[in-house]
N, C-alpha and C positions, 0 to 999 in steps of 0.2 A: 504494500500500500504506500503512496505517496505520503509526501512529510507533509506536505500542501494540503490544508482545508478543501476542501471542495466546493465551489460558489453554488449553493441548489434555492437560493431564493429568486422570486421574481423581481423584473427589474420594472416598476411601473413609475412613471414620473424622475423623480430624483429622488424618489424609497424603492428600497431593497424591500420586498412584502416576503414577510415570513409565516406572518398569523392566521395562513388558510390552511386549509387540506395537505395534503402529501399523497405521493405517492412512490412506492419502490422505485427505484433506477437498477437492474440487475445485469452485471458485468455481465458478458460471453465468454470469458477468459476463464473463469473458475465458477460460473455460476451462481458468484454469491450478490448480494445488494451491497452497493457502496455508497449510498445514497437516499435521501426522501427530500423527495424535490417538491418545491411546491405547485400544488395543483390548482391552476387558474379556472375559471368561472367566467359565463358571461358579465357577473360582475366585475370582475377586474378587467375584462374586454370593455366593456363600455368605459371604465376607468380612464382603459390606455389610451382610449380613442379620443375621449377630453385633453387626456394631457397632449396627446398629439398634435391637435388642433390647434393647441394653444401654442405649443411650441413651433409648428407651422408658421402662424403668423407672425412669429419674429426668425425663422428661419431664413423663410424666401426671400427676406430682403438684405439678408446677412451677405456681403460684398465677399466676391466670389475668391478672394485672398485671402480672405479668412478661414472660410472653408476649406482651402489650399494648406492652411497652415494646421488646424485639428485634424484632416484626415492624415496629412502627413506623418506628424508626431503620433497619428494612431496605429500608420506603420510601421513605426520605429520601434515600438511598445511592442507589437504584434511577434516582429522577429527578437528582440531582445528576452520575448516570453516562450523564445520557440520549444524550446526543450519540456515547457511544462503542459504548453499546447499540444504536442505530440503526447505526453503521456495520458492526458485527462483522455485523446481519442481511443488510443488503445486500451484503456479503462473501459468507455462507455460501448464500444462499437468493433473496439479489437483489431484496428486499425497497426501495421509493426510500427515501431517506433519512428525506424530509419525511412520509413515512408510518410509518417505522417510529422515529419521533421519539413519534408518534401512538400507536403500539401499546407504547410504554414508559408513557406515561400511562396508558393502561387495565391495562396490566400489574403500575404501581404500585397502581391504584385499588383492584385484589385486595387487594395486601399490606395498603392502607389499611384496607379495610374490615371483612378478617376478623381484624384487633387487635381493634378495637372488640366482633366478636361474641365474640373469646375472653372476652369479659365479660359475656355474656347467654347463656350456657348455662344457663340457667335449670330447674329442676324444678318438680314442681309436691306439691301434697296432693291425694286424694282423698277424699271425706266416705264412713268406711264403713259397711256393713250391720251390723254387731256395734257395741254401746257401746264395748267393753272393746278394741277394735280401731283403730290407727291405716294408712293406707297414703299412703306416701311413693316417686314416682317419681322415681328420677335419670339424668342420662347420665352416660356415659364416655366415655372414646377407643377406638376400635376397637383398634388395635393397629398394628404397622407395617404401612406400604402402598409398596403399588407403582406410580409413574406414570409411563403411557409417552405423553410427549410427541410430537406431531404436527411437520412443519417449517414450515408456511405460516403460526403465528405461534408463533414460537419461544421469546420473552420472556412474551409473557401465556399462552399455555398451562398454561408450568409454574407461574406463579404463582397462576393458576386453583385450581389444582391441588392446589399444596404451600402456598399460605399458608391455604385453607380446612381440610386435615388436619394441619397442625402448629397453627395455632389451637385445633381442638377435642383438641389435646395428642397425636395421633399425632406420629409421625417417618415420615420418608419418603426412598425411593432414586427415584432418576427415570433414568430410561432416555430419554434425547432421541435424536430422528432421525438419523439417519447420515448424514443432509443439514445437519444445522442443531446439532450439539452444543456450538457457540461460547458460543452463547446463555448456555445455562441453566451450563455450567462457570464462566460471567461474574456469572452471578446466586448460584451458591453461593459464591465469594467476596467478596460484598458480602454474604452472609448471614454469614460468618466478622466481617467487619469489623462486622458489627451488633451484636456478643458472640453470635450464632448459638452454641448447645453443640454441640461434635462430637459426629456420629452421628446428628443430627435433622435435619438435610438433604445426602446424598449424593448425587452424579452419577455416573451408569456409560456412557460412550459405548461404542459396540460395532457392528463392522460384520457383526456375525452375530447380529441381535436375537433370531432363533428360540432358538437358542442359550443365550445369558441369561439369557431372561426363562424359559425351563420350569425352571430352578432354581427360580425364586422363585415359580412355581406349584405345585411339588412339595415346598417348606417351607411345612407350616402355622404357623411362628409369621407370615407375609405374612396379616393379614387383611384387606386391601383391596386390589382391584384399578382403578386408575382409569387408562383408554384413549382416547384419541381416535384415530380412524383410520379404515380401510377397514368396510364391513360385513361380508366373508368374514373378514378377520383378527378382527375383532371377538366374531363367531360361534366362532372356534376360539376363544377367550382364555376366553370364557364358559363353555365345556364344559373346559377344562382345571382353571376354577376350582373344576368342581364335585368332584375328586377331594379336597379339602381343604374346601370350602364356604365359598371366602371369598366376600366380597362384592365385588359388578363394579359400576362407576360406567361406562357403556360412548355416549361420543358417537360417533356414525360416519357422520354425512354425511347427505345430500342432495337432494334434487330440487326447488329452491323457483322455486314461478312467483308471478308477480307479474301484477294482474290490474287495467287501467288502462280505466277507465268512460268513455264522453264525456262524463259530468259532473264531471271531476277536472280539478283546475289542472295542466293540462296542461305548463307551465312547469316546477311542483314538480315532478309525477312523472318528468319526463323527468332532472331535479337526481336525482333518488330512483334511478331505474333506473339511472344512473351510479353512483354511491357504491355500490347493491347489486350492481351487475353487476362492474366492474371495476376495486374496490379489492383491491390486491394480485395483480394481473392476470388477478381470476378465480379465484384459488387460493382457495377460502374456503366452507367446508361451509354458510355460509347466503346464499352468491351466488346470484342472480337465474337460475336455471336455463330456465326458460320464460316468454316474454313473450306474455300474453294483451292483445290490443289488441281494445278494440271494436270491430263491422264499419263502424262511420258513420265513425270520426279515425282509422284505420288509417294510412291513408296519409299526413295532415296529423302523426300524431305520431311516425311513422316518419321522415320529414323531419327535423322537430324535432329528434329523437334522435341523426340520425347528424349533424346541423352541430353539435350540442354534443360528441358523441363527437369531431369533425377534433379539437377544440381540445387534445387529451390526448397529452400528450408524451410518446412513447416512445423508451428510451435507458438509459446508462448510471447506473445507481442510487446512486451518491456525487453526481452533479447532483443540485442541489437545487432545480430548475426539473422535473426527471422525475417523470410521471405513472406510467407503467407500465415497469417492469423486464423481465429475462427470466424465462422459465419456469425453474423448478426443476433440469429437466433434459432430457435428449434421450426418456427415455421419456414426459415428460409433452406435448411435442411433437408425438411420434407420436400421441399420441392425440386431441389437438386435429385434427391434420391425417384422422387416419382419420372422425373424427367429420364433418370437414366435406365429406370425401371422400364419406360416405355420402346427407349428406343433397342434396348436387349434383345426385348421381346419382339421386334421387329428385323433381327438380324443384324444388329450394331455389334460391332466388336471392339472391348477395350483393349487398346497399346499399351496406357498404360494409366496407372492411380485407381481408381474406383473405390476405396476403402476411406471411413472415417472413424473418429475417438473421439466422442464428445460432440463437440461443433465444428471441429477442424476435420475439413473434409481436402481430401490429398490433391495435387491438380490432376485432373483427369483428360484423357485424350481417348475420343471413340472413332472408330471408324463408321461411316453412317451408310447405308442402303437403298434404304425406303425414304424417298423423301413423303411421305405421308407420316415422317414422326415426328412427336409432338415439340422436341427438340429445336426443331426447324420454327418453330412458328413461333413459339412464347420467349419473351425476354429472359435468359436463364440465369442473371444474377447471380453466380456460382466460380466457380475453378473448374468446370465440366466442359471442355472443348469439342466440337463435335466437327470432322474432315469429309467432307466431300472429293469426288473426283469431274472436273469440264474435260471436253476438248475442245470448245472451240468459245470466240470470243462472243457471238451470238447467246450462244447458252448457256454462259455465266450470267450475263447481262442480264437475260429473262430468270434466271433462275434467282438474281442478285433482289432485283425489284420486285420478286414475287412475295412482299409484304406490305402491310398497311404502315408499318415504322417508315421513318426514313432521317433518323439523325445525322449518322456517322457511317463511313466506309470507307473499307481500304483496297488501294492495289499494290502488288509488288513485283515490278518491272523493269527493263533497262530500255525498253523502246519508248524511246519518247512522243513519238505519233500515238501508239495506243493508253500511252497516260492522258492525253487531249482528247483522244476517241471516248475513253472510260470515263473519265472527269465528268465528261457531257452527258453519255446514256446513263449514269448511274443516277438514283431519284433521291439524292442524300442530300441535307443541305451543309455535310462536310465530306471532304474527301481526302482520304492520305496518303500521299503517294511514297511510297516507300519511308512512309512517319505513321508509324504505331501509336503516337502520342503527341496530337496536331493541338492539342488544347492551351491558350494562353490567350494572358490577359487582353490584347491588344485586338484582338481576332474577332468576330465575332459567332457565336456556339449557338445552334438549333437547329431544329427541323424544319421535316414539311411533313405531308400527311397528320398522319395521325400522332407523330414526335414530338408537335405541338405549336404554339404563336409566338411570334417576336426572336430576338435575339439580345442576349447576353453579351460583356464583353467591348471593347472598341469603345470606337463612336456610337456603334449601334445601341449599344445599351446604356448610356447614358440619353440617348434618342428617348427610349422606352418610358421615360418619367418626364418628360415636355411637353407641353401644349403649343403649338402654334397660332399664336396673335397676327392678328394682319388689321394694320393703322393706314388708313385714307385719310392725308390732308387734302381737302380744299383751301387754295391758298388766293382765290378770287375776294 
C-alpha cells in the first residue's frame, strides 16, 4: 500500500465533501478495497452545476494569459506528481507502473498544449457585400460541461477532456469511472494547487452514474456533453441530450484491425502489433482488434509475433519490470473468456497464452477460421488477439470495413502507393501507417460510424467547447 493518503472525497465548489454516502473502490490487483469514496447524489449534481455556473461567469472572461499560466503550472504539478499518479492507476484499475508513468506524460501533454491554444482562439473579418457594412466573426465558451471519464486511462482522459474546455474558458464537472475515480480527484487537486478558481474544475464520483448524470442532462444551463464509453451508453446520453440540445462530444470504441503486407518490415510490424494490441492489457478503444496477415508470411509472422509476445511480463502492476497487469474486473474476464470460448468452438486455434490466475489473463494469440465468430465483431477489450489470413488488397479492405466501428486502423507496408490506396478505402477516422501508437496530443482522435461525434485533441478539440458569434456592423 502506498505511504500517500488516498484523495476519495468529492470535489464540489472549493469543498472537499466528505459527509455523504460511500462506496467501496476494490483494487484488481489483490482484490481487496483500498478505499470508500464518496458517493454523489443528484444533490450534489445540482450542487456542482450552481457552483459551475457561477464560476462560468467569471471564467469566460478571464484573459486568455491567465489561463495560459494555471493550466501550465497544472502541468508542471501533473508531471512532478508523476510517480504517485502512476501508482494510484495501478491501484485502482491495475494499470503497470512503467506505463502509467507513460500515460501521465501524454496526460500532461493535454494540459500543455491546450494553454498554449487558450491563446489562439482566434476570429476572423469577413470582406462584405454592402460598403457601409462590416462583418466580424468571434468565439466563445460554450458554457459548463459535462465529462464522463472512461477507466482504462484515467489520468489522460480527463485531461483530454477538461484542459481543452477550461482553455477555451468553459468550466467543467467530470464524473470518473466507478472503477478509477482516484485518478482525476488527484488531478483536481493539483488543479487547486495550480491557483485553479473554485468551481472551474469539479469531481463527482458516484457509484450510481445513471443517476447523476440525468441531473445534468435535464439542467440546461450543462451545455456540453463530452463521453467516452460504450456505444449503447453513448447512444442513450445522445438522445437524453436532445431534450435541452446541448452539444455531445461522444468517443465510444472500436473494432480496429491492422493489416500487415508481405512487403512490410516484418520486425517493425510485429514491435507495432504489440504496442497496439496489448498496451494496457488490451483495455484500449484503439487496440488492435483484428489481425489481417497476408496468405504468403502468415505463418512466418505469426511465429514472429508470438516469441516476441513470450517476452511480456505478466504480474503485479507496482513491479516495474511488469508488462501487462490484471483486467479491470471479473466482468471484463468473463468476456474475454466467453469470446475465446466462442471462437474455439468455431475452429480457432490458440498459438499461444489462453490461460488466467485471478484477473491476469496471459496475452493470447488465436488463429481464426470462421469469420462468423463473435471475436470479429464485438470490441474485445482484453490481451486476446485474434489472426486472420487476405490475399489480396480488395478483400482486406471489404473484410476491414465490415463493421459498424470505425475509430482506429492500421496498415503495415513498405509500398507507399498502397498506404494512399489504404488510407483512403479504409472507413476509420485514424489511420496508422506502420505507427501502432498514432495517438497524441496535437492530432486530432475519433471516429465515424458508430465510434462516435467530434474530435479530441489539436485544434479540433478545443473547437468542441466554442460557439461561433457572427457581429454585423452597419456603419451608415
Amino acid at each position: 500500500m502506498m505511504n500517500k493518503k488516498f484523495i476519495t472525497q468529492a470535489k464540489i465548489g472549493k469543498n472537499w465533501v466528505d459527509n455523504l454516502g460511500s462506496f467501496e473502490l476494490i483494487s484488481p490487483v489483490d482484490g481487496k478495497v483500498i478505499g470508500l469514496v464518496s458517493d454523489c447524489t443528484p444533490k450534489e449534481a445540482r450542487w456542482a452545476i450552481e457552483e459551475s455556473q457561477k464560476a462560468f461567469e467569471q471564467w469566460k472572461d478571464t484573459p486568455a494569459e491567465h489561463r495560459y499560466e494555471i493550466l501550465s503550472l497544472w502541468a508542471e504539478l501533473i508531471i512532478k506528481e508523476k510517480t504517485t499518479l502512476a501508482e494510484i492507476m495501478a491501484f485502482e484499475m491495475g494499470k503497470p507502473v512503467k506505463e502509467g508513468k507513460k500515460e501521465v506524460d501524454y496526460a500532461a501533454s493535454f494540459v500543455r498544449w491546450y494553454a498554449e491554444e487558450a491563446k489562439r482562439i482566434y476570429g476572423m473579418t469577413i470582406p462584405p457585400s454592402i460598403a457601409s457594412k462590416r462583418i466580424i466573426v468571434i468565439y466563445e465558451p460554450v458554457g459548463p460541461v459535462l465529462c464522463i471519464t472512461p477507466w482504462n486511462f484515467p489520468s489522460a482522459m480527463v485531461t483530454r477532456k477538461a484542459a481543452s474546455a477550461i482553455a477555451a474558458g468553459c468550466t467543467v464537472v467530470v464524473k470518473p469511472s466507478e472503477h478509477s475515480p482516484l485518478s482525476a480527484l488527484f488531478l483536481v487537486d493539483l488543479w487547486d494547487k495550480a491557483g485553479g478558481p473554485p468551481g472551474v474544475l469539479q469531481v463527482l464520483p458516484t457509484s450510481n452514474p445513471g443517476e447523476l448524470c440525468r441531473t445534468f442532462f435535464e439542467d440546461s444551463r450543462i451545455r456540453k456533453v463530452s463521453f467516452t464509453g460504450s456505444v449503447p451508453v453513448g447512444k442513450a446520453l445522445y438522445e437524453q441530450s436532445a431534450k435541452t440540445l446541448k452539444g455531445v462530444l461522444l468517443e465510444l470504441g472500436g473494432n480496429a484491425p491492422m493489416i500487415v503486407f508481405a512487403d512490410a518490415d516484418l520486425d517493425l510490424a510485429v514491435r507495432e502489433t504489440i504496442q497496439a494490441k496489448f498496451r494496457n492489457a488490451g483495455q484500449a478503444c484503439i487496440a488492435v482488434n483484428r489481425l489481417y496477415v497476408e496468405k504468403g508470411i502468415v505463418e512466418l509472422f505469426c511465429n514472429k509475433l508470438v516469441e516476441e509476445t513470450k517476452r511480456l511480463k505478466v504480474g503485479n502492476p507496482l513491479d516495474e519490470n511488469t508488462d501487462i497487469g490484471p483486467l479491470v474486473s471479473e466482468k471484463s474476464l468473463e468476456k474475454i473468456r466467453r469470446l475465446l470460448s466462442d471462437a474455439l468452438s468455431k475452429g480457432g486455434k490458440i498459438l499461444y497464452g489462453g490461460e488466467a490466475k485471478g484477473l491476469y489473463f496471459n496475452p493470447t494469440i488465436i488463429r481464426i477460421n470462421d469469420p462468423a465468430s463473435e471475436i470479429l465483431k464485438e470490441e474485445i477489450f482484453g490481451p486476446l488477439l485474434p489472426v486472420l489470413s487476405f490475399e489480396s488488397e480488395r478483400e482486406v479492405v471489404r473484410l476491414a470495413n465490415s463493421t459498424s466501428y470505425g475509430l482506429a486502423s492500421y496498415i503495415m507496408t513498405s509500398d507507399l502507393k498502397r498506404a494512399f490506396r489504404l488510407s483512403h478505402a479504409l472507413q476509420f477516422g485514424i489511420v496508422g501507417i506502420n505507427d501502432g501508437r498514432p495517438s497524441c496530443c496535437q492530432a486530432p482522435f475519433g471516429g465515424i460510424k458508430e465510434s462516435g461525434i467530434g474530435r479530441e485533441g489539436g485544434q479540433w478539440g478545443i473547437r468542441e467547447f466554442l460557439e461561433t458569434k457572427y457581429l454585423s456592423f452597419n456603419l451608415e
